[in-house]
C-alpha positions in Angstrom: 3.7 0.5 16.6 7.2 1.1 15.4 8.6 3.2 12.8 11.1 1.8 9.9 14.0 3.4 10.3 14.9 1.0 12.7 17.0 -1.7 11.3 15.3 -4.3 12.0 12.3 -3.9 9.2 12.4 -5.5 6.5 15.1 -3.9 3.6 12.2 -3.0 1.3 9.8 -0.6 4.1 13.5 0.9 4.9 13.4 1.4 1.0 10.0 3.3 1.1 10.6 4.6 4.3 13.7 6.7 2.4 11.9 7.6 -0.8 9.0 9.3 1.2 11.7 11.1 3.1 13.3 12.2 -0.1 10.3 13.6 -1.5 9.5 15.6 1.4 6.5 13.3 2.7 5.5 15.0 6.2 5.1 10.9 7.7 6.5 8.1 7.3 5.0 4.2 7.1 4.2 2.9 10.5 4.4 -1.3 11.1 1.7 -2.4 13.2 1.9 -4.5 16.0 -1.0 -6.8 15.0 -2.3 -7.8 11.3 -4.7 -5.1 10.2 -6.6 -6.4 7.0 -8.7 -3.8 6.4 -8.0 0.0 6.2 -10.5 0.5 9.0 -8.3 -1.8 11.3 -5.2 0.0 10.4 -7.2 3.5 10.7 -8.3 2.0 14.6 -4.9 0.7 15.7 -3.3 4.0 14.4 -6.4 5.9 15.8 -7.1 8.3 12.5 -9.9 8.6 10.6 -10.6 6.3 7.7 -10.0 8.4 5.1 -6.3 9.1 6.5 -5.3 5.6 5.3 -3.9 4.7 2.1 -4.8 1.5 0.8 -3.2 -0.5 -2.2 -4.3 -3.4 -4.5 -2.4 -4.7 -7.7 -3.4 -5.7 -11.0 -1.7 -7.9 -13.3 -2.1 -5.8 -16.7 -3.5 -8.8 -19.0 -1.6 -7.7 -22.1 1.9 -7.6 -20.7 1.9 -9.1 -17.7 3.2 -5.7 -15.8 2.2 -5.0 -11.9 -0.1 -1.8 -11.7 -0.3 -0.4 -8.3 -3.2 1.6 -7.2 -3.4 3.5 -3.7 -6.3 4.7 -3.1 -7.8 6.8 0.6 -9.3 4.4 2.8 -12.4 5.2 2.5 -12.9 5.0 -1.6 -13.0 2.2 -3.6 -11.2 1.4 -6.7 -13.1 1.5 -9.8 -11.2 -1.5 -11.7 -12.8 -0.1 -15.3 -11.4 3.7 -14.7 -8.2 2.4 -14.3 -8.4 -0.2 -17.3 -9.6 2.3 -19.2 -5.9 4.0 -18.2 -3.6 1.7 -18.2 -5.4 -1.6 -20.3 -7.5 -4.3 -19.1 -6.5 -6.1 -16.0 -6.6 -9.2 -14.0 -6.2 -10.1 -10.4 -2.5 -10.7 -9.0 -2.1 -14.2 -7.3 0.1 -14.2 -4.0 3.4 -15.1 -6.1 3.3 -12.5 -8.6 2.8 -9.7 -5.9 5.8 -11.1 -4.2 7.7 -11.1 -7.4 7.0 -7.9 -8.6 7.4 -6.2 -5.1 9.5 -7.9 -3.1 6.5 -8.4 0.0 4.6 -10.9 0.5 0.7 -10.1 -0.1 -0.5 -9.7 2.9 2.8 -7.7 4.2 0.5 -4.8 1.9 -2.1 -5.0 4.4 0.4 -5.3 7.6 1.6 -1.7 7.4 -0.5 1.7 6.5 0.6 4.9 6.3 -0.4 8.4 8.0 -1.1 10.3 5.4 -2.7 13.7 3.9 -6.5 13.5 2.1 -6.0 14.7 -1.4 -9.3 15.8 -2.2 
């Protein structure tokens, strides 16, 4: 497991690497040496409990086209109709528009967790 400030890492972890560290965040993103494509996976490798993992997924907002991001604990799911009901209704984001919109590939979002506080 490495950490990203090595140079190395692709520009955009270095990118959210620093605007954790700006904000104060007590850890930063850790890359995993192997694929982990589930939050239980990434909670293993980095050997924390589940709920210690944040886990992402993005929309495609349906009226605008806009990415929505939601991170969520490992352990929850996300309730697609809360978050319509916030932000307008939704629809699934293909491979390409995930990489346009963030910069990663797809499945670079479930490559790399982060350490991080419950919020409960």
């Amino acid at each position: 497991m490495s950490e990203p400030t090595d140079t190395t890492f692709p520009s955009g972890v270095q990118r959210v690497a620093a605007a954790l560290a700006a904000l104060g965040h007590a850890h930063a993103p850790r890359m995993l040496d192997d694929a982990a494509r589930t939050a239980q996976q990434a909670a293993d490798a980095l050997g924390v409990a589940l709920g210690q993992i944040a886990k992402s997924i993005i929309f495609r907002r349906k009226s605008d086209g806009a990415a929505v991001l939601v991170i969520t604990s490992g352990d929850r799911r996300v309730d697609e109709k809360k978050v319509a009901a916030l932000v307008g209704a939704l629809g699934r984001a293909d491979a390409d528009f995930v990489k346009a919109r963030t910069g990663f590939p797809s499945a670079a979002w479930r490559r790399w967790a982060m350490w991080c506080r419950r919020w409960r």
